[in-house]
Structures are given as structure tokens and as C-alpha cells.
C-alpha angles and dihedrals in degrees: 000000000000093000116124118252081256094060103044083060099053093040085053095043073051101061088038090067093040088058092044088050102123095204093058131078107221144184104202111203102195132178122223109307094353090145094272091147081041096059091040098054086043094050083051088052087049097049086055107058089042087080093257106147108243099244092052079071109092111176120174132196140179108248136027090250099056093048088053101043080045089057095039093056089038091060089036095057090045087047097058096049086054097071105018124119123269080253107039091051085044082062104044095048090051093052087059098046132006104191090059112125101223120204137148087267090058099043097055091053088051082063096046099054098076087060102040088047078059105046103035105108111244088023134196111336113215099152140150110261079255092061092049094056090045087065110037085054084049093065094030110032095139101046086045095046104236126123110270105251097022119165129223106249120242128241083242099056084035087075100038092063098040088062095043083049091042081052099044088044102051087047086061091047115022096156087063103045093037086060093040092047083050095062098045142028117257104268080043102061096042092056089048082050094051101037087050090050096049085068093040113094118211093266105053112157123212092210110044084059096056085051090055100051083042090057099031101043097019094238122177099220086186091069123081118223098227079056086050092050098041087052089051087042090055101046085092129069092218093208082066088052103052076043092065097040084050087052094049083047084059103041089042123189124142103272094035086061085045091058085039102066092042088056096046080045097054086048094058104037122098120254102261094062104041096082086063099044088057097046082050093056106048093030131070116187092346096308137091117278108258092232130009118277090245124076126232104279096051077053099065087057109107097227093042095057101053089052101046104026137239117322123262128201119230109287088017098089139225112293104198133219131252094261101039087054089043088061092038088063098048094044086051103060084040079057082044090048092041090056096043105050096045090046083056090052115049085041086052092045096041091048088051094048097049084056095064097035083053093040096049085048089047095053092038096053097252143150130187131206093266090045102063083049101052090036092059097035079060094049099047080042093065089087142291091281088057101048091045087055094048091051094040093047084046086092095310098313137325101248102180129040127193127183123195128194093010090170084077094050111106121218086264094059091042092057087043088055098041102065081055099054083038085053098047085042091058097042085058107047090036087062088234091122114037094182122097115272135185156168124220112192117191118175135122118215092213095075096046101123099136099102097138092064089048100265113137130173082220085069098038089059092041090062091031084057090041077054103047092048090044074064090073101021139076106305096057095087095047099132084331095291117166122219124206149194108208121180118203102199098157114091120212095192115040109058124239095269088047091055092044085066092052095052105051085037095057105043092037103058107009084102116059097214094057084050089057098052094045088054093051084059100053091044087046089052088042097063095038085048096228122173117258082248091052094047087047091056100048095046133012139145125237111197133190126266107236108143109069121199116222075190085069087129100042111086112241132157146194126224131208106199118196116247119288099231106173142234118312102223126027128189104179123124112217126235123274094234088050101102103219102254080049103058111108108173117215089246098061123099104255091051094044088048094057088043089053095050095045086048089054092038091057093043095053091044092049083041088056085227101196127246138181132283116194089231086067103252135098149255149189104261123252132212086249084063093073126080116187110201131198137175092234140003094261138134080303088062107055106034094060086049086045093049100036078060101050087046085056092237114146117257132198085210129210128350095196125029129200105192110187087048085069119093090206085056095045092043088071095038092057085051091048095051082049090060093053096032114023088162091064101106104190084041089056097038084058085048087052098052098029116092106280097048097041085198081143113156112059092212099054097033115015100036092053089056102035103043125099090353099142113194103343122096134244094250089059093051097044084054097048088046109111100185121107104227079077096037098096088041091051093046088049106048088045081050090065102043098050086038108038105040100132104351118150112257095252091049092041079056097043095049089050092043094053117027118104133252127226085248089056094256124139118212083260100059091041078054102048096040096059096028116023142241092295089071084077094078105059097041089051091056092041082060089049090069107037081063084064098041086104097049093048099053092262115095095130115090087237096061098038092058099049090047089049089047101040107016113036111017092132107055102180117210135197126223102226112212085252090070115118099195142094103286106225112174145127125284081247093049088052101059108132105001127098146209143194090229122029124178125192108201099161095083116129113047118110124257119286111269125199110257095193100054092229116155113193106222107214086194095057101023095227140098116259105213110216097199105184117004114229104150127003119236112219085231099062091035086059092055098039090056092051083053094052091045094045088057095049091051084050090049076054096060091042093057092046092055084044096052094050103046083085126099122172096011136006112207116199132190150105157191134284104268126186119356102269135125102265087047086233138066133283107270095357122146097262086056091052090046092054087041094048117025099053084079085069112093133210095052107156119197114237128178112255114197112236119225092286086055101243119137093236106132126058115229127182124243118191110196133015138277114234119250131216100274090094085050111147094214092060096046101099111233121200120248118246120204110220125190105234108218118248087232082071091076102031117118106251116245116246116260128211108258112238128254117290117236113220134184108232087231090064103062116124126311139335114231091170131097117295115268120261102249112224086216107067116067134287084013096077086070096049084042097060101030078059091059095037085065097046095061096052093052092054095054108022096074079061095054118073116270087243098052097036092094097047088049098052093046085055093049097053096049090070089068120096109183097061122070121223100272098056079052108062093036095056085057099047090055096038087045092050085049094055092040106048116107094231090059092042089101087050097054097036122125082263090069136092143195144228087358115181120230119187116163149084123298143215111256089016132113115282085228096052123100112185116214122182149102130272108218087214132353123184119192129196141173097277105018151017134233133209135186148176129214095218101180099148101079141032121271116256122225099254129013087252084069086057105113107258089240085069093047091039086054098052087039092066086041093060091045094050091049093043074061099050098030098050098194104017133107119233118198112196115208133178117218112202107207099197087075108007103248120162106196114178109216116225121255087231096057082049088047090052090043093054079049100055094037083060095044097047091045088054088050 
């Protein structure tokens, strides 16, 4: 391309307004940050001011976040044109479209459209393809099939179903579970299960399976395979064989001794492991040796020859012997029977499994993700009539449909869209709609790295081709609409050296083959010694230019960094809570190489290096310009966000949590687990060892408790133990039972995180010393939940930390653009946002590889499961290698979207992996980068400080960086003079203060006795049987008369901290409560507990708004009841002797119901549960209370 840098901008503005054109129908192909988002929200605008009623617009995009920040420019943009100048709007609509013709007319309806966007029933639709089909199965449940009101089913009770499903179905089916639970772990086997369902329709057959491996493999089902195993066992006569070791013996050579002692092995080996033996010594990595394991001479040895067949000479390959051959073939159909009847199986148990999942949603009114999709494809699928009514009953027709981001769209989504765009078509053409229609399409193939959710770049070209011949077919002359194919090949975020990488990255080894070959060079030019020049001018690529800058004229740059190795020696001693696969010493290369990138993080930061403003102008960099990016959320990780913290540069954190992977989480759950189950020895080990405890070395501190202790538990030796080693672990585990019984979980981690130790340490300071700083995150978020613990169902600690373990472990986060922290994050986690500064640091791991040896068959639309792999079929290994080639086109894709999301500078670089030559894998990120980028001329060597922060190792640079004459603090602004208004310095006017809440226990004084703290001796145990009480009586009047003994003596049981005796006598009195006949209204089926009251009263304050809990509250036709659990004090004689603040505190009670019962008389009582006494407490001592509330709030 010759244009200017100029030109290139205005062609592709250009091609921007011809995209956004409403009256044309347009596939838009965009690179990386070539404005898409920009071209949708215009072609909304468009579409506006048009005329087009804003709920006739349907746009749909990929995630949440890109829906919203779509929404947020769109009313921007509106907004703007609402209070701009004549001129300045002028201005704005011209630059959207030319051609516009502007007058006052039009620029009043410019202004109106924001609020008209805002006050049009139904509204804009920007959605996630999920939102869409939620509303489309709200209007039309029935035709679709689903349950009217149904509810999208959380992440949480997702789970929760999949595992009752998993149970029910391995009950249906328990040989194949039980097979499939024998080849794997448990979680193992339920995500096999899972993974195998996603591919399985609603009507898999059995059958019609077995009938596809027969005639696929040519499997025999009728033979067993132990059939199959004891025929190939018995091919040999085993006296020839020890003959023919005994032969080699005698030959010798190295590999003829070798042979030997394999055959004297198989000899002597049982039956059951013979078949193996023999399948070990004539394959190599599932597949036949190239040449036979004797050597020429032992070969000529008749034996030896017939059993292991004539020799062959290297490249010639084995030929084997009758009766080797004779054994191949028949491992090879027990390879054949092993493969088919796992892949059986797993099909049958997944099938099985998806029926109840789908069974248990169905009966509890929920819907998934995949099952809106596949709900509203059926229902447009229904036919073209059907999907014409749904879009016309959507408000009288969706006239216009725009899809962003359509490289992310899977091939279920794709068949859900189509029947929409079909239906439009044939509106059109039919003449039963005469208004304009259209389709805007925006994607790039390139980023299409969503694989594992459906989406493929195959599927994205194959509409893209159905568009582009609809261009010249039949649908071209529907009402005289044009269709178009616009590529947007100009980015307005990643500058032009940045753009240079990509390119050369991505055409030079995109294709595995071209990658080879360029390997092959560089080796070639390595062993002849050539100079880097020499090598250049004997091979170079020369890829195409494909990715345009409208930066041309901003300075950027891109940096290749060497290899962080290590250091050689290490003397470091890891830490006793580090679990052995876990330990990472400082001096090893991942951790040097996070040390390396926060250290030049923090020295271009101190050095105020420059980078880009849009506005052209340019800054000191932040610590929110930089975006570090991995492949996934391993030791790199977090070590760079461990590290950012202890360097005190701000980090964004996270994106992504997994809580009960932290020490510092698990830490507090262990604890937790203590408190309910103290008992409970490895629990408690874990306790001792973990943070809090520092019982650290299992020789010194676990073995001298543990040891010889008979029946008794940990927890009581730790208790009898007198030493002082155990002495600040003992106080604070008691600590925890007499203080935590029955607390709420924020306040059980609040108490752990701040009480302090004997050595004047808090919970905090225990955490950071041992891990970090960084330990702060996830407990914050941990604490986050446990707020919310009341309002999910879970505000016991038993709940919550099962919920915590089983349920949300992985709490994802977004960075919002306010953040002013180190963004660290996945390549996934990245798409569509951008940085100044992006480094990719995960560079030199191998591809992903399937752990589970699944092969997803296209033909028969379901998963082969290889268990075991013996001998590799050349049609699984087909189909194994197009896998491995689809996920590193798909590694391909990833590192294209890595590598754009830069703007001003790309740093690349990466750690020692493996232990092999090159100090990386074969075909990772950091080999493409030293096969692409060196054609890239212009690279200049700088010196680049190690860890330690020494400039010891030479790394390229290609670009430059911009300097400070762009600085936006030297560029001189004119002043401007403002008026300030007069308001500014008027004396505001005085308000009326707002209306106090008060808790109904905190009016006015106390003049009773003082209250029996729960702190302070033999007062713990009164204190809690008090509570004890309190929450049976809650929850007993709910359970049947007959049952209600048996509850509470398993609820109390659960109860530690009271012996035998305290038990059965709390039940006794709280059972007596529940049964006598004068409580029998207050614990009637009228009745309620624990109700809430918040509101104003008669007799009150104006000003006073009461706020509490009835502990119960019974309303009838004619009156209400209320009454108070008082279980802290002794009962007085007569209810004069009550303390005023209980009968304050009814008193308000009373006030706030006669406002909201109009008409109806309410009677207050306090029920004393030590003995049990009900006294009712006269209307004339609540009237007097109401009086001296008043009097004391006037005062």
C-alpha cells in the first residue's frame, strides 16, 4: 500500500461511513482495533435519526461488559448531541455522515433522541446473545417449550444439580460409572462426564452408535476382549520363546541382551501381564518399532528369525513375523474393543446424566446458558411463519440486526441468528413489510480463540461466504437494498511498529509447516556459523502487510527481551507450608522473571518514559498503563501480582479468584471446620500448621501430640498438654469456641482476622508475614461474601463453608477503566480492552494437550474416549493430529489478540522451560518471535537490568520510545476567563435533618438490674443456654408436634460446649414452652418469627423511625400479639419489676403496628424462658412508656 498515512485514515473513515450506512446491509471484516464498536454504535446512531424507532434496533454482542460499554458510548454520543451548539452538532452529524442534508428540523431531532432512546417502551437492545433469548422465551414460553417464569439458573445451583444428576444417573446405570470412575479420580470422572454430554442431542441412540464404531473400526462387539487377550497370548509356544532369549544370550551385543531379558521376562511373567510385555517390546509410542530390537547377526539365527521375522536394514522398516503379526493384529482389534466400549460408556453415562440434569432444571423452573440457545433456535426453527410472528410480536417487528463480535458466535448461535436475518429477507421480498430493513455483520477471524464455548473461524467464513453470494443472488433486489463486504485493515489503537510484529508474527508462523522450514534455516546457518547478515541474505521472509497504523507518525515500539534462566545455584530452603509440586525458589526463572518485569515496571515509572494520549499528545506513564498478559493464571501469575504488591506498585489484582486454592483462605476454613468439629485430628493438624497456630515442623510440634494417644483426639491432647511451645495455640483455639458458637461468618472472620495474639499480633499481621501482602485480596473478597451470607440462604458458618469449599471457589472480577493498578490478567480476559504498555511474559510453555484423550468425532457428533493408549489406529491418529493442529491455530489467534492489545510499546519475553537445548518448547511464542521479528529491520541492542537490578544482558528493541517533547504539561494552553455565579457564594439555606433510626432496645435509660454479661464465669453457660433456647423456639412451633423432640435433641448435639445433662434440660423447658396450652396462640401456625418492623409510630417522634425484630408476632382478625424471648435476666416477680427498656422497646412496637393496623388492638407480652413465665404487659405502662420516650427526646 503506497497511500500516506493521511490517506489511509480518510479511505478508512470512508469505509467506516459506508458500514454505518442504514440503508445498506454489511459484513464488516476489522483487524484488531480497527474502530468496530465505533461503526456499530454509529450505525445505531444512523439508524436514529433515520427515523427507526428505537425498539425496531436489536444489537447483539458477546459478554456483559461489551453490551454495557456499547450502551454507555451510544448515550454518550446522544447525550452530546442534546446540549451541543447549532455548530458544534453540525459538525458532529456531518462527520457521520456527509451526505446528510442538516437543517433545524434535523437538529432538533438529533437532541430528542437520547430521551426518546430512554423513554420508548422496550428500548434499545444491546444484549448478549443470552439476554436476547431470555426475552424472546419470556413472551413466548409455551410456543418455545419452556416453563413460564422460569429463572436462569446460577453457577452455584448449577452445580448442585449436576452432582444430584451425576448421583440419580449412576444409580441407572452403575456398571458404567463404576468403569468410567476406575479410569479416572472423582472430579475427574464428573467433568468427563460433562465434557462428553455438552456434544450429546436429546435423541442419542445407543444403538445407532454401536452400529457406527462397528462400521467405522470393524469391531467385532460379539468378542470379549479377555477372549481377545488370551487368543494373542497364545499365539506363542512359550518353550520356543525362552529358546530364542537363550540364543541372543548367546550372540550378545548390546541390544540382543536387551531383547533377551524381555523375552526371559515375558516367560516368566503371569498371564495377566504377558499381553503387555509383548505390546512393550514390538511398539514404541503406540506405534510399530521402525526396525527389529536384534541386530543383524542374531538375525541370521534361524530361530530368531522366525520369531522375529526377516531382517530389515534402518528406513526399511520391521517386517514382522508370522506370528508377531499374527499378535499385532489381534492387539490391535483388543486396541479396536477397548475404544469402543469406553467410548459406549462414557456416551451412555453422559446421556444418562444430561436426562436428569435436564430433568431436575425442568421440575425446578430453570434454564442454562445452552438452554436458551437451543429453546429459541427451536422456536425460529419452527419455520419461516413462525419466526416472522416472534419478530413481529417483539414490539411490532425488529427491523434492524447488528452482530458484534460474530467470530465468537458458535455454530448454535449461528443457526439461532439465521432464521432471523431468512425471516427479514422474506418480509422484505414478499412485500409484507414495505420499511427499510438490514443486517450489519462486524468480526475478525482472526480473534476467534473461543473454541471451548462453540465458536470456530471455519463457521465465521462459511456465513461470511453465504453473505457475500447473497451479494449477487436472489436476495440483492429485495426493495433495492445493497449488500456489502467492507474490510477495515487500518488500526486506530496499536502503532505502526507494533503492527509490523504482527504482521510478520502472524504470516510467518500462522502455518506450521512455514514455521518449520524457517526453523530448519536458522538451524542450517547455526552449524555453518554464519553471521546473522549472511543468514538474512541467504533467507528471509518477506510477509505480507496486512495491519495498517493510523499512528504512522507517533513513535512505538516493540521489545524482545533474552530468556530469563535463573539462577545456577540456590540455597534456599523452602517454606514448611510450601507442598512439594508447589515450591518455586526465588532463584528460579519464573520468579526472576517476575522480579525482572516489576523492577522495570517500577524504573520506567520513576524515569516518567512517555506514552500516547489520544489527544496526541503525550504523558508520564502510570502504573494503570501497563497490562501484563498470560496464557493461563499459574506460578507467573502470581508471582508478578505478589511481587507488584511487595514493590508497592499499585496493582488491579486478579481477574479471576480461586479461593479455596489460597493458603491464607484455607487457613480460615480449616479454622472454621475446627469450631464445628473440633474432633476432627487431620482438621485440626491442618489448624495447628496453618498461620494462626505456627505449629509449623511435624517432628517438634505435631509427633509429640499425636503420637501413642489412643483414643483420645488431638484436640484433647493438645488441651491436657501443659508445655508452652502449645500454650498460644491452646488459648486461641479456646478463644474461638467460647467466643465464636453461633456467630454470624463475617463476624467468625472478623473475630479471627482481628483478635489479638499473646505475641501482639492481629490475624492480619500472622497473614502478611508469612504470605504477603497479596494475601489481603482474596480474603477481602472471602469477607465480601460472607456480608451477603444472610441474604443467600447461608448465614450459618456451616453453610457458608460448604458453599465457600463446593459451590464458589472461582469468584471472577472485572477491572473497571477507573482502576488505577497493573492490569494482570489472561489473553482471554484481555479481549477488547487495550494498554499503553502490554508484556507478554507466558511465552514458552508447549501447546495445551487434552488430559483426558478424548477425540471428538464430527461424523458421529460425539467424543471417542482412548483410554489407555496401546497402539495407536490411524483413524484416531487422523483425527488426533487435525485436533493438534486446530489448537495451535487457535494458540495462533491467541497470540494475535496478545500481541494488539498494545498501543505505544509490546514487550516480549519469557522464562527457561524443559530442560531442552533451546530452554523453551517446541513451537511455543518466544520460538515464533526469534523466527519472525528479526526481518524486521532497524532493531537496536540496549542493556536491560536483571532482578538484581544489574545491566548485565543485551535485549532488542525495534522503534523508538517518544520523548517529552509531546508532554502535555509543556504544551501552553490559553486562559480562559469564567464568570464565576453569584449562588457560589450564597449562604446555603438550612435543611431539615432526616429521620433518626433507632433500634427499639435504645430508647432512654435503663433503671433495671444490670445485664448478666456472657463474658464473665458461670455466666457463658446461662448465656448460651439462653440462646440455645431462643433458637428453638424460633424454629420448634414449625416442626410437627411428634418430631419436635427428636429435632431439638439433634440440634443440640451439635453443640459442644454443653454436657449431656444442660442438653436434655434445655429441651425439656423449651419443649414445655412450645407445649403448654397458654402459649399455644403464640406458637400457632398464625404466628411468625424473627419479623422484621421498620417504620414510624403513633405516639412516636416524627422524626423517629423505629427499626428491630419481633421475636414473634401473631396477627388475627381482631388483634395482634407481640412477644419477646428475654433469656438474659431473671424474671422479675411482676411485670412492674420488667426493666423500662423492655417495656420502652414494646412500647415502640406497639406504636409502629396501631400505624400500620389502623383498628386493630395490639397486646405486648414478655415471655421469660428460665422459668417459663408469660407476663402481658398493661396498655397503660405502654402508654407511659410512649410519654416518657417523648419527653426524654424533647429534652
Amino acid at each position: 500500500m503506497t497511500l500516506d498515512n493521511s490517506a489511509q485514515i480518510e479511505l478508512t473513515n470512508q469505509k467506516q461511513r459506508e458500514a454505518a450506512d442504514p440503508y445498506v446491509s454489511a459484513w464488516a471484516s476489522a483487524n484488531a482495533g480497527a474502530g468496530k464498536t465505533k461503526v456499530l454504535i454509529d450505525r445505531i446512531a444512523r439508524l436514529l435519526l433515520t427515523g427507526v424507532s428505537p425498539d425496531k434496533i436489536l444489537a447483539v454482542t458477546y459478554t456483559k461488559a461489551a453490551a454495557a460499554e456499547m450502551t454507555t458510548r451510544l448515550f454518550q454520543t446522544l447525550g452530546d448531541w442534546t446540549v451541543a451548539q447549532d455548530d458544534a452538532l453540525r459538525e458532529k452529524l456531518r462527520h457521520l455522515d456527509p451526505n446528510l442534508e442538516i437543517d433545524t428540523g434535523l437538529l432538533s431531532n438529533a437532541r430528542r433522541l437520547f430521551a426518546r432512546a430512554l423513554e420508548t417502551p422496550g428500548g434499545l437492545k444491546i444484549q448478549t446473545i443470552h439476554a436476547f433469548c431470555q426475552t424472546i422465551l419470556k413472551r413466548f414460553p409455551i410456543e418455545a417449550g419452556v416453563a413460564p417464569g422460569f429463572e436462569v439458573i446460577d453457577d452455584v445451583a448449577a452445580s448442585d444439580l449436576k452432582a444430584r444428576a451425576y448421583e440419580a444417573a449412576a444409580r441407572e446405570l452403575p456398571d458404567d460409572f463404576a468403569f468410567i470412575a476406575g479410569q479416572t479420580s472423582l472430579e475427574g470422572n464428573r467433568e468427563l462426564i460433562a465434557i462428553a454430554g455438552q456434544k450429546l442431542g436429546p435423541d442419542f441412540d445407543k444403538a445407532q452408535l454401536i452400529a457406527d464404531l462397528e462400521a467405522r473400526f470393524g469391531w467385532d462387539r460379539q468378542i470379549e476382549l479377555d477372549a481377545i487377550i488370551a487368543n494373542a497370548i497364545a499365539v506363542f509356544d512359550y518353550g520356543f520363546v525362552k529358546q530364542c532369549a537363550d540364543a541372543l544370550v548367546e550372540i550378545g551385543g548390546k541390544n540382543n541382551i536387551k531383547a533377551a531379558n524381555k523375552l526371559f521376562e515375558i516367560v516368566a511373567a503371569s498371564y495377566d501381564t504377558r499381553f503387555d510385555l509383548w505390546c512393550n517390546l514390538i511398539l514404541t509410542k503406540g506405534e510399530l518399532r521402525a526396525s527389529s530390537p536384534i541386530d543383524k547377526k542374531a538375525n541370521s539365527h534361524e530361530d530368531l528369525e522366525a520369531l522375529f521375522g526377516p531382517y530389515s536394514g534402518r528406513g526399511e522398516g520391521w517386517q514382522l513375523s508370522e506370528s508377531l503379526r499374527e499378535f499385532y493384529d489381534l492387539a490391535e482389534k483388543h486396541e479396536i474393543a477397548k475404544i469402543c466400549e469406553a467410548t459406549i460408556s462414557l456416551n451412555c453415562a453422559a446421556a444418562m446424566w444430561q436426562n436428569h440434569y435436564q430433568a431436575l432444571k425442568s421440575a425446578s423452573g430453570k434454564l442454562d446458558f445452552g438452554d436458551l440457545i437451543k429453546a429459541t433456535a427451536n422456536l425460529f426453527g419452527m419455520g419461516k411463519n413462525a419466526s416472522l410472528w416472534v419478530i413481529y410480536k417483539l414490539d411490532q417487528g425488529i427491523s434492524h440486526i447488528l452482530i458484534d463480535e460474530s467470530q465468537d458466535t458458535s455454530a448454535e448461535q449461528w443457526n439461532l441468528i439465521k432464521p432471523l436475518f431468512v425471516a427479514m429477507d422474506d418480509a422484505v421480498q414478499s412485500g409484507a413489510y414495505n420499511g427499510t430493513r438490514s443486517q450489519f455483520i462486524v468480526g475478525d477471524e482472526k480473534q476467534s480463540i473461543y473454541s471451548f464455548q462453540g465458536a470456530s473461524p471455519e463457521r465465521f467464513l462459511a456465513e461470511r461466504s453465504d453473505f457475500s453470494a447473497s451479494i449477487e443472488g436472489d436476495f440483492a433486489p429485495a426493495n433495492q437494498q445493497e449488500h456489502k463486504n467492507i474490510i477495515f485493515d487500518v488500526s486506530f489503537r496499536s502503532g505502526k511498529k507494533i503492527l509490523e510484529a504482527v504482521d510478520q508474527v502472524w504470516h510467518l508462523t500462522a502455518d506450521a509447516d512455514v514455521a518449520a522450514k524457517a526453523q530448519q534455516h536458522l538451524e542450517n546457518a547455526a552449524k555453518a556459523k554464519k553471521s546473522e547478515s549472511e543468514f538474512e541474505l541467504e533467507f528471509k521472509f518477506q510477509a505480507p502487510t496486512s495491519h495498517f497504523s493510523a499512528r504512522a507518525d507517533q513513535k512505538t515500539s516493540f521489545e524482545l527481551w533474552p530468556l530469563e534462566l535463573g539462577s545456577k545455584s540456590d540455597d534456599e530452603t523452602p517454606e514448611y507450608w510450601e507442598h512439594p509440586k508447589d515450591i518455586n525458589l526465588d532463584a528460579s526463572p519464573i520468579n526472576q522473571l517476575a522480579e525482572q518485569i516489576v523492577k522495570e515496571i517500577g524504573r520506567r515509572i520513576g524515569n516518567k518514559v512517555q506514552v500516547w494520549n489520544k489527544s496526541g499528545t503525550t504523558r508520564n506513564v502510570q502504573a494503570k498503563d501497563f497490562m501484563i498478559l498470560v496464557k493461563q493464571r499459574k506460578q507467573l501469575f502470581h508471582q508478578i501480582i505478589r511481587r507488584l504488591k511487595a514493590n508497592k506498585i499499585p496493582v488491579a489484582g486478579s481477574d479471576l479468584i480461586v479461593l479455596n486454592q489460597e493458603m491464607s483462605i484455607i487457613d480460615i476454613l480449616t479454622l472454621g471446620q475446627f469450631l464445628l468439629r473440633p474432633e476432627d485430628d487431620f482438621n485440626l493438624a491442618c489448624v495447628l500448621k496453618g498461620v494462626f497456630c505456627g505449629l509449623i515442623s511435624d517432628d517438634e510440634h505435631l509427633f509429640p501430640l499425636a503420637y501413642e494417644r489412643g483414643n483420645a483426639s488431638l484436640w484433647q491432647r493438645l488441651e491436657a498438654n501443659p508445655s508452652p511451645i502449645f500454650a498460644p495455640a491452646k488459648k486461641f483455639l479456646q478463644d474461638i469456641i467460647e467466643n465464636c458458637q453461633g456467630i454470624s461468618p463475617f463476624d467468625f472472620i472478623s473475630y479471627v482476622l482481628e483478635r489479638k495474639h499473646q505475641d501482639g499480633e492481629i490475624g492480619w499481621d500472622k497473614i502478611y508475614l508469612r504470605f504477603g501482602i497479596e494475601a489481603r485480596e482474596p480474603i477481602e473478597v472471602l469477607l465480601d461474601l460472607a456480608i451477603q451470607a444472610d441474604q443467600m440462604g447461608i448465614g450459618n458458618l456451616h453453610a457458608f463453608l460448604d458453599y465457600i469449599e463446593n459451590h464458589a471457589s472461582e469468584v471472577k472480577r472485572d477491572f473497571d477503566g477507573e482502576n488505577d493498578g497493573v492490569q494482570v490478567m489472561t489473553v482471554h480476559g484481555a479481549k477488547g480492552r487495550e494498554a499503553p504498555i502490554v508484556i507478554l511474559p507466558d511465552t514458552t510453555r508447549a501447546l495445551p494437550t487434552s488430559k483426558n484423550n478424548l477425540i471428538f468425532d464430527k461424523d458421529f457428533g460425539v467424543y471417542i474416549w482412548h483410554i489407555d493408549k496401546c497402539i495407536e489406529l490411524e483413524a484416531l491418529a487422523t483425527q488426533r493430529e487435525a485436533a493438534k493442529q486446530d489448537a495451535r491455530r487457535e494458540d495462533q489467534r491467541l497470540l494475535y489478540v496478545a500481541m494488539t492489545r498494545a498501543r505505544d510499546n509490546l514487550i516480549l519475553c519469557g522464562h527457561k522451560f524443559g530442560s531442552g537445548k533451546s530452554n523453551y518448547a517446541k513451537d511455543c511464542w518466544y520460538q515464533r518471535f526469534e523466527l519472525a521479528l528479526p526481518n524486521i529491520s532497524d532493531a537496536h541492542e540496549f542493556k536491560l537490568a536483571d532482578a538484581n537490578g544489574f545491566s548485565a544482558r543485551q535485549a532488542k528493541i525495534w522503534g523508538e520510545v517518544p520523548d517529552m517533547s509531546h508532554n502535555e504539561a509543556k504544551i501552553e494552553t490559553s486562559k480562559i476567563n469564567i464568570e464565576i455565579p453569584t449562588w457560589v457564594y450564597a449562604i446555603p439555606k438550612p435543611f431539615d435533618p432526616p429521620p433518626k433510626r433507632i433500634a427499639p432496645s435504645a430508647l432512654v435509660g435503663d433503671d433495671g438490674p444490670s445485664v448478666l454479661s456472657p463474658a464473665i464465669g458461670d455466666n457463658r453457660q446461662r448465656y448460651l443456654r439462653g440462646r440455645l433456647i431462643h433458637e428453638l423456639l424460633q424454629t420448634l412451633p414449625n416442626i410437627e408436634p411428634n418430631f419436635r423432640a427428636e429435632w431439638a435433641k439433634r440440634k443440640l448435639s451439635r453443640e459442644p460446649s454443653i454436657d449431656d445433662g444442660t442438653r436434655q434440660e434445655i429441651a425439656a423447658s423449651t419443649l414445655r414452652i412450645v407445649s403448654d396450652p397458654q402459649f399455644i396462640e403464640i406458637f400457632s401456625t398464625n404466628s411468625r418469627a424473627e419479623v422484621a418492623i421498620i417504620g414510624k409510630g403513633i405516639g412516636l417522634p416524627d422524626d423517629f423511625i423505629i427499626n428491630g425484630t419481633i421475636d414473634r408476632l401473631v396477627i388475627t382478625d381482631n388483634e395482634i400479639l407481640v412477644l419477646d424471648f428475654k433469656t438474659n435476666r431473671p424474671p422479675p416477680a411482676e411485670i412492674e419489676g420488667a426493666s423500662q427498656t423492655y417495656i420502652n422497646q414494646m412500647a415502640a412496637y406497639r406504636a409502629v403496628l396501631q400505624a400500620a393496623y389502623k383498628g386493630k388492638n395490639v397486646r405486648c407480652a414478655l415471655l421469660w424462658t428460665d422459668t417459663p413465665i408469660l407476663m402481658e404487659i398493661p396498655q397503660e405502662a405502654l402508654d407511659n412508656a410512649l410519654c416518657l420516650i417523648s419527653k426524654t427526646q424533647s429534652a
